[in-house]
N, C-alpha and C positions, 0 to 999 in steps of 0.2 A: 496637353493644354495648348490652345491658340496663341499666338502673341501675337498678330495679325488677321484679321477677318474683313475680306472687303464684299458689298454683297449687290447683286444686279446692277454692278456700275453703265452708266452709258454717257458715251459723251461723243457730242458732235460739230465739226469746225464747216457751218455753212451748212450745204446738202451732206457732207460726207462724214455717216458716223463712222466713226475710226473703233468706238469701244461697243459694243452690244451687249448688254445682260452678262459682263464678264463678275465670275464668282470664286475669291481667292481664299484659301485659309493657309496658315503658315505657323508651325510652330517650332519649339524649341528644337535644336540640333539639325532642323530641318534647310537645307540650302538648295534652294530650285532654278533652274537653269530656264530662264522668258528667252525664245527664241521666235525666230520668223521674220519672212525676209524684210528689207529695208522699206520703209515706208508702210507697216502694216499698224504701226500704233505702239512699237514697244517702249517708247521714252515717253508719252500722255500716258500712258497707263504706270509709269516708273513715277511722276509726276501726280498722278491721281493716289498713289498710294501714301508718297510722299507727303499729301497736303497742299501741293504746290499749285494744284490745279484743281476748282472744283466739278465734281460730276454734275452733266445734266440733272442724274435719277441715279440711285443708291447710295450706298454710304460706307466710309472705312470705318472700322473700328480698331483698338490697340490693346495690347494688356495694359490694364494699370500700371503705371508708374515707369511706362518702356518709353525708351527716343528711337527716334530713326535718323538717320546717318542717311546722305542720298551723297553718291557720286556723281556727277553730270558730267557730260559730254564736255562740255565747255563749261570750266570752273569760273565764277566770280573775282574781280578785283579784292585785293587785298591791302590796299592804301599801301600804307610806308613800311609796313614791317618787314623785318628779313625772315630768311627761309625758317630760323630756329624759331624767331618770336609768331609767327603764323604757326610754327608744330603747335609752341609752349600755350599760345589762345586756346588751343583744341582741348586746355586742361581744366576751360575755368569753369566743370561743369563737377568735376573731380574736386577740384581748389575750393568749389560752393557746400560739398559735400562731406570736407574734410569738415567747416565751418560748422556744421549741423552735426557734425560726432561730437565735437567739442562741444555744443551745447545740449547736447543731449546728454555728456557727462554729468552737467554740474545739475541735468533735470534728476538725473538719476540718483546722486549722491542727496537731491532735496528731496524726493519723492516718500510719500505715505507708506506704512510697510502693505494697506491694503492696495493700493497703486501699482508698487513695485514689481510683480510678476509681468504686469501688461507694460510696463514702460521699459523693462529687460528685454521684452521681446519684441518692440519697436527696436529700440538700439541694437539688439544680436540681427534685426534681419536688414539694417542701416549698416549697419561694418560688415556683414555680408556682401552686399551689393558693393560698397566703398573699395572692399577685397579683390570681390570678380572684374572691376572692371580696372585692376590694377594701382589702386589710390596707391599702395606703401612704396611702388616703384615705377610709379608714371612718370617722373620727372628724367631717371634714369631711362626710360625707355624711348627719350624724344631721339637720342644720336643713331640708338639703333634700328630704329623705323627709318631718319632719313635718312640715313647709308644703306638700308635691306631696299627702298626707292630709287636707289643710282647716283640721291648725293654722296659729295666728297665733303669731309673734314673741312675744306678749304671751303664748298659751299654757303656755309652755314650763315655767312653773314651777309652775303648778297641780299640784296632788296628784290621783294617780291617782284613788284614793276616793270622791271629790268628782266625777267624770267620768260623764255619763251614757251610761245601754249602747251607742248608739251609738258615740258618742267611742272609749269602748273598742274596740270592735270596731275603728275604724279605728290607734289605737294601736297594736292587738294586729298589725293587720297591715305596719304602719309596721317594730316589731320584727322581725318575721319578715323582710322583705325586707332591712333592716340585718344579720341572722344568717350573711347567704351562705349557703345550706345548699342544698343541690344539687337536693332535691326537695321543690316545693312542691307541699301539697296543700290547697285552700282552696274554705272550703265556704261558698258565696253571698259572694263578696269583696266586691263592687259593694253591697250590703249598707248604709244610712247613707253612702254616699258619693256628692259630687254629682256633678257632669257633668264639671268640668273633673277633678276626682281622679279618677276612671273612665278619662280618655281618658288620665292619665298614668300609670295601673295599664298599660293596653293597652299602650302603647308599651314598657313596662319588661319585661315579658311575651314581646312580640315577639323582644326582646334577647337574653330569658333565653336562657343557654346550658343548663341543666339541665332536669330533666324538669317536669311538671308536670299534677296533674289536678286540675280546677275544677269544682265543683258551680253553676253558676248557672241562673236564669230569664231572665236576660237575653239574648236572641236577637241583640241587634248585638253585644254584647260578645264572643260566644261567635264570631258572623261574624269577628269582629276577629282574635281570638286562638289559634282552636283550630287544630290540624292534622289531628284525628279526633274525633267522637264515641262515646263509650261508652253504650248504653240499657240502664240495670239496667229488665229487662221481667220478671215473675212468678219473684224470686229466680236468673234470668239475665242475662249480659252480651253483649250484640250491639254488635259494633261497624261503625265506617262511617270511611271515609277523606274527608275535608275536610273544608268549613265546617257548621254550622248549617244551613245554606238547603238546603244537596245532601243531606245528612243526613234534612231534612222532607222532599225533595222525593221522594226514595228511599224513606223510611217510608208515605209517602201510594200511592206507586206499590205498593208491595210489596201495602199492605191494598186498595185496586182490586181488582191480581190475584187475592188472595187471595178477596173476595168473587165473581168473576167464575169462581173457579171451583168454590169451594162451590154456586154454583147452576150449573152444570154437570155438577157429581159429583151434586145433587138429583135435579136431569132424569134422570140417567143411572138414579140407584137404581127411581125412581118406573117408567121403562119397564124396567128387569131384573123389579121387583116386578110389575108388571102381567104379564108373560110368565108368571111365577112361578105367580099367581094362574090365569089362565087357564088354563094345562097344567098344573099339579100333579096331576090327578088321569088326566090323556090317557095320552094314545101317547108325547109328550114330557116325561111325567113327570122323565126323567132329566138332559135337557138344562136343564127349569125348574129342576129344586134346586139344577144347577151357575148359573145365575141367580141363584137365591134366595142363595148362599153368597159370590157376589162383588158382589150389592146388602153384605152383611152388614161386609163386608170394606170398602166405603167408606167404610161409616157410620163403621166403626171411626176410618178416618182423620185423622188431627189435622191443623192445618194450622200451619205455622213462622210464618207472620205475625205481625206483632207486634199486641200487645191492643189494643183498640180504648181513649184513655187517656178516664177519664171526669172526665166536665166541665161547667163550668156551660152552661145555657142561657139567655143573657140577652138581651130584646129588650124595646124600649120600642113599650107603646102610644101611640095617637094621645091627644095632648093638647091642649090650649086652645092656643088661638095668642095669643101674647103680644103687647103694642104694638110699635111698629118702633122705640121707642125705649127700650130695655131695662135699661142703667144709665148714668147719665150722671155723670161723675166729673168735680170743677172743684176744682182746684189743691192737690189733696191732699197731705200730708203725714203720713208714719208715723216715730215712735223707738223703740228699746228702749233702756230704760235709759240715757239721754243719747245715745245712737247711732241718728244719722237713717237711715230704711231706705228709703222714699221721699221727694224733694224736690219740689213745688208739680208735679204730675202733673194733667194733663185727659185727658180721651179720652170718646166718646160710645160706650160699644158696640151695636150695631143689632141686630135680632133675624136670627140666622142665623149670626152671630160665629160661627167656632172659632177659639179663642186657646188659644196654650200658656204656659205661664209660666214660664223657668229661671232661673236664678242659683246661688250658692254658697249652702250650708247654713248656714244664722243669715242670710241676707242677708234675709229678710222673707214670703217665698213666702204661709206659712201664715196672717202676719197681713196681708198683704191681703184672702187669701181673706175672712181672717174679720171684715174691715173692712167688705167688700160686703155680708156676711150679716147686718151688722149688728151681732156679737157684741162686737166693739172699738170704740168712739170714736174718730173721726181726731183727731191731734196739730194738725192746719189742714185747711181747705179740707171739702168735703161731697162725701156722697156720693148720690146717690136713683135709685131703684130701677123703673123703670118700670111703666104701668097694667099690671093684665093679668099681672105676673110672679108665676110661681109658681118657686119656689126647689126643688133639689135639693141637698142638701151633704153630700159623702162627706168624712169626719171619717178623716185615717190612724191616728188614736189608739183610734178608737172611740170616744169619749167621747160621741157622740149615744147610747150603749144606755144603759137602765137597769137594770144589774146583776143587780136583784131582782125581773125579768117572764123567762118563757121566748120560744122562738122564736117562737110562735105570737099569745103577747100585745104583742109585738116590731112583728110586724106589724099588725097591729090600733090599732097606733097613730097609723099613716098612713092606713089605710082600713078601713074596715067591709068585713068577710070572713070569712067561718063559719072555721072548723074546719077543715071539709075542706080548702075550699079554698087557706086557707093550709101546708096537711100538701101536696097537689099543686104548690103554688107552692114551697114549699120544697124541694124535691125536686128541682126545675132548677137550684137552687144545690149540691146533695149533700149535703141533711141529710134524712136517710130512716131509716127504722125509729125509735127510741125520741129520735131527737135535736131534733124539734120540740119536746119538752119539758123537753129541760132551760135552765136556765138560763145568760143570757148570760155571767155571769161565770167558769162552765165551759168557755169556749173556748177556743179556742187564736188566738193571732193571724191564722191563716188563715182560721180560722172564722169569727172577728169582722169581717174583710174580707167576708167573701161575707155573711152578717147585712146589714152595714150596706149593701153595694150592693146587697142585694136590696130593702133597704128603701127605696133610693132610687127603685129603677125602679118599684116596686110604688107609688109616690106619682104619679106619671106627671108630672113635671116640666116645664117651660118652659123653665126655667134650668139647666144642670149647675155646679157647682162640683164640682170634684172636686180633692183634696187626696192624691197618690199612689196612686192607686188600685190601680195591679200590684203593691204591696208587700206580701210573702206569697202571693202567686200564683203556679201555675206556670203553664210557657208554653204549655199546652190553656186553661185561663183566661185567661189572658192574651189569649191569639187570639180566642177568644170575645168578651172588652169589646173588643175594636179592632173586631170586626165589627158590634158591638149598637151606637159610640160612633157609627162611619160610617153606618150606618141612622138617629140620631137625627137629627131635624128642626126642633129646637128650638135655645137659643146652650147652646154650650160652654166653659165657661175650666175649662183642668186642669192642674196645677200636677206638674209628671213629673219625674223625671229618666229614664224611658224612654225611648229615642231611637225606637224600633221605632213604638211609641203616639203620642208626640208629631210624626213623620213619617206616620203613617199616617190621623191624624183632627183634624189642626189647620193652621188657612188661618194664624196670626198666631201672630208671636213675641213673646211681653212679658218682657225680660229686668232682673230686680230686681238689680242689684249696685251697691256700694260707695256707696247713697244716695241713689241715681236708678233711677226708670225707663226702658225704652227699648221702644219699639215697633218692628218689623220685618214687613214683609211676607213672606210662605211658614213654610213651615212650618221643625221645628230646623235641617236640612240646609241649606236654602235660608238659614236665620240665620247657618248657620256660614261659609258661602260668603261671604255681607258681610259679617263678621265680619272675616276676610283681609283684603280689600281699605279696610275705615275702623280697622283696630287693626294699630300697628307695631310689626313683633315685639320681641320682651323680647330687649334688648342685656344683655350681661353687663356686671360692674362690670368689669372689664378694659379691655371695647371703649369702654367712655363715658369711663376716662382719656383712653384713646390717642386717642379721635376731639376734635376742635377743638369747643369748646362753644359756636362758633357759625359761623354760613354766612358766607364770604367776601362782604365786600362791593362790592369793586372787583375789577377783574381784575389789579391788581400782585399785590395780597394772595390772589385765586386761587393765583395762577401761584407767587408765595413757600409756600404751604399745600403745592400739587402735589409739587413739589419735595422738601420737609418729608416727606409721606408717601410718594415714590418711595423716598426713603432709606431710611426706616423700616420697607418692606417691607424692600430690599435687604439691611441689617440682620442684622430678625429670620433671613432665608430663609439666611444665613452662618451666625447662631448656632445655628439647627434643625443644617445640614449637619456644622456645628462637635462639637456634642453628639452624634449619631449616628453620626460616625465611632467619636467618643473609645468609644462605647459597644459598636460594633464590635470594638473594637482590645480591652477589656473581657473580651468573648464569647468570643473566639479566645482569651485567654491561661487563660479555664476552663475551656476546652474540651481546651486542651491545656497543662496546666503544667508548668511548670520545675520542678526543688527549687529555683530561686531565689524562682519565686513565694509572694507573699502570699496565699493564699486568701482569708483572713478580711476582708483588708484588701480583697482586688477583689471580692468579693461586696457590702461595704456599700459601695465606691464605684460599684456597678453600679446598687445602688439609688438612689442619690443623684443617678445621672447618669438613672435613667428620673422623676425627679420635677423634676427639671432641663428636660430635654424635654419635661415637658407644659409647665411654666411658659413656653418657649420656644413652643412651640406657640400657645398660648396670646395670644400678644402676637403673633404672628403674624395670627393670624388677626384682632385687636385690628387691626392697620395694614392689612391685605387691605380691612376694611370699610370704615375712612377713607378709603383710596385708591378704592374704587368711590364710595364717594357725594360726591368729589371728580371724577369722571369720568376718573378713571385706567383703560387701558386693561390690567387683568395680568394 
């Protein structure tokens, strides 16, 4: 079944329709990945789906009784509230819901008995919905949404206001997933969020039972998440069934073919036209013109392939070879603000390093970078910079430009270069026709991305620093630095939350959290893999009651422990069967009442008895753990 159907949409800003005859269906479980490069229409069409914008010609439709959730690029103001009271708003749709059980009880405990079957099953499919979209433990769920976002505990009371666009965005989307709403639509979510919030977006994603289409550049995300792709391609929609990878791998085949057979159909016009040419004027005059009319007829021909998308061309020339001893760091330490970000850190790095850099957002990424560059003072310890090093540093804020120079004087300030040739070099990054001259402060974030790594590579470095550098790119740019970064020859440290880039052009993991550094051999993937096996997974407050807070030291005191927790399974595993009978016995008398029954009264004790059983559950699971890391066998 649909829960979205959008049908011949079109929509156009001026001369330039951006939407043509695009036609979407979306249904349950179904999570489709809208890709296609920047500026093709995929935020009006996130927007048109939304409601938010109307179409020239066609029309959205919904399931009954479904919302949609839209993430945007740039969230909305949030007046005075703090980070928690903006979650807890996202509830008042749950809170209106809760409202209408209760009064559907006391409909139901006055209802007719010829009434009553159809007013049962309004309310059984109202505490349904209420369920699914987590009514019994939404409230509980607001801390753990904005801590799974990158807040902190201490967050929580800040005012919105006060929050930088990032923050927001991740707020913004904190609320929406709080809201329950059946169909999400979210445009670049991964957006300001780090590694670990990413991969607990994914998972939540996975779960979703409702629909969902996502705007991202993010190529594993989309591997992660998606079940189809959508290609908005020259105001159409092309879709493709699976991940990301099948999706490129199919796009790239298609355009092969397609080239493969434009010079096919060439050949073919070139010897119709030659026939053409030579008899036109013979004995086969007649046969040539039918020639000449099915040359005419190929040329016509369009081809369905999809556009070729355009994109930077970036590759580093040959540069100085730097000493083998590149930067050598002895017992560093960084703060913000009273807050250590690294602790007495060494490491030599050698010329030919690829390191990546991850941690959680505020954990320090950017001012190490810019500790190496020199730009910050260390809090202790030094840093020096090898003979021979020539520095490159991609800036994700932009703030290497000066506002008040155009493109061309932009570059001109790394190397001496006419004119021309910076109007030609500029051009590999997509700024062609009248945009070499404007100035930088005219850009757009994306722009200023490609500006500034052009600038970089156009310097011909030794050293990369690079500080986010896929942020604002799409995934044809993208592909491009992964392939320009693997061709460089010089050391690399890049600080990503790209998993694609950071697996694709980095030998070394440096992971900044909670104060420390940590160094790891291979690349993210490879970090994550030991990652597993030296970090033990996060127990809940449940299991660390129940489990013993400390290892048995003799074997009486084993064998008294074992015992202890045999029971304590056995226990729990009576009160799970204890509660889901009673919940049984529940089901059966609403499914089939007496005039003696209670409705109202078995309706809230069904609820009662499923909050029952997770707590049961719960502690279950609490004594299962004890009992295995006592070597119970259950």
């Amino acid at each position: 079944m649909s829960v979205l159907v959008a049908q011949d949409l079109h929509k156009a800003f001026g001369a330039n329709d951006v939407i043509q005859g695009v036609n979407v269906r979306v249904g349950w479980g179904q999570r489709i990945g809208l890709v296609g490069p920047n500026g093709t229409g995929k935020t009006t069409l996130l927007r048109l789906l939304a409601g938010d914008l109307s179409p020239d010609r066609g029309k959205v439709t919904l399931a009954r009784g479904t919302r949609v959730g839209w993430l945007r690029q740039d969230p909305v103001e949030s007046g005075d509230r703090t980070i928690f009271g903006e979650a807890e708003a996202a509830l008042a749709v749950t809170i209106q819901m809760e409202a209408r059980l209760r009064a559907y009880e006391t409909i139901v405990a006055e209802a007719r008995d010829e009434d009553l079957d159809a007013v049962l099953e309004e309310y059984g499919a109202l505490r349904e919905r209420y369920e699914a979209m987590g009514g019994y433990d939404a409230t509980r769920d607001i801390p753990r949404v904005l801590l799974s976002m990158g807040f902190r505990e201490s967050d929580f009371a800040r005012p919105v206001m006060l929050l930088s666009g990032g923050e927001k965005t991740r707020l913004a989307l904190a609320r929406m997933l709080l809201a329950g709403t059946e169909i999400l639509l979210l445009d670049e979510p991964t957006n300001h969020l780090d590694l670990q919030a990413t991969e607990w977006l994914e998972q939540y994603l996975q779960s979703f039972g409702g629909a969902v289409i996502v705007v991202s550049h993010d190529r594993r995300f989309l591997d992660t998440v998606v079940t189809g792709i959508a290609e908005l391609d020259r105001g159409r929609l092309e879709t493709y069934r699976g991940s990301f990878s099948a999706y490129w791998e199919a796009r790239q085949t298609r355009i092969s073919q397609a080239d493969s057979d434009s010079r096919q159909r060439a050949d073919e016009i070139r010897r119709l036209e030659e026939f053409w040419r030579r008899n036109k004027a013979g004995q086969a005059r007649n046969q040539a013109w039918s020639k000449y009319k099915t040359a005419q007829r190929l040329r016509e021909q369009t081809s369905d392939a999809p556009s070729r998308m355009a994109t930077i061309h970036a590759s580093f020339s040959e540069t100085t070879r730097s000493g083998d001893e590149v930067i050598r760091i002895d017992r560093l330490s960084l703060a913000f603000e009273h807050r250590a970000l690294v602790s007495d850190f060494s490491f030599l790095v050698t010329r030919g390093m690829r390191i990546g850099i991850i941690g959680p957002n505020g954990s320090g990424k950017s001012t190490f970078l810019k500790t190496v560059l020199g730009r910050r003072a260390p809090d202790a310890g030094n840093i020096r910079i090898g003979a021979g090093v020539r520095i490159g540093y991609f800036d994700q804020q932009g703030q290497t430009l000066d506002d008040a120079l155009n493109l061309i004087e932009t570059l001109q300030t790394v190397r001496e270069i006419s004119e021309t040739e910076a109007r030609n070099y500029l051009a590999r990054f997509l700024f062609t026709g009248d945009d070499p001259y404007r100035t930088t402060a005219q850009l757009s974030g994306g722009e200023r991305n490609r500006l500034v790594l052009a600038q970089v590579i156009l310097a011909a470095p030794n050293l990369l620093l690079l500080d986010e550098p896929t942020n604002h790119l799409d995934i044809a740019a993208r592909e491009a630095l992964v392939h320009a970064l693997q061709a460089y020859t010089g050391t690399l440290i890049v600080a990503s939350h790209d998993r694609h880039l950071l697996d694709q052009t980095t030998l070394m993991t440096l992971e900044i959290a909670d104060g420390n550094a940590t160094l790891f051999d291979g690349s993210y993937s490879d970090y994550r893999q030991k990652r597993k096996t030296i970090t033990p997974p996060v127990r809940r407050a449940e299991e660390v009651a129940t489990a013993s807070d400390h290892t048995p030291r003799n074997s009486f005191e084993l064998s008294r422990a074992r015992r202890k927790a045999q029971r304590a399974v056995q226990d729990s595993e009576a009160r799970v069967a204890e509660i889901e009978d009673f919940i049984r016995r529940i089901e059966e008398c609403l499914s089939n009442p007496t005039p003696a029954d209670d409705i109202v009264k078995l309706a809230y004790e069904h609820g009662e008895a499923q909050k029952e059983l997770a707590r049961a559950m719960t502690d279950w699971e609490g004594a299962m753990t004890t009992a295995q890391r006592l070597g119970l066998d259950t």
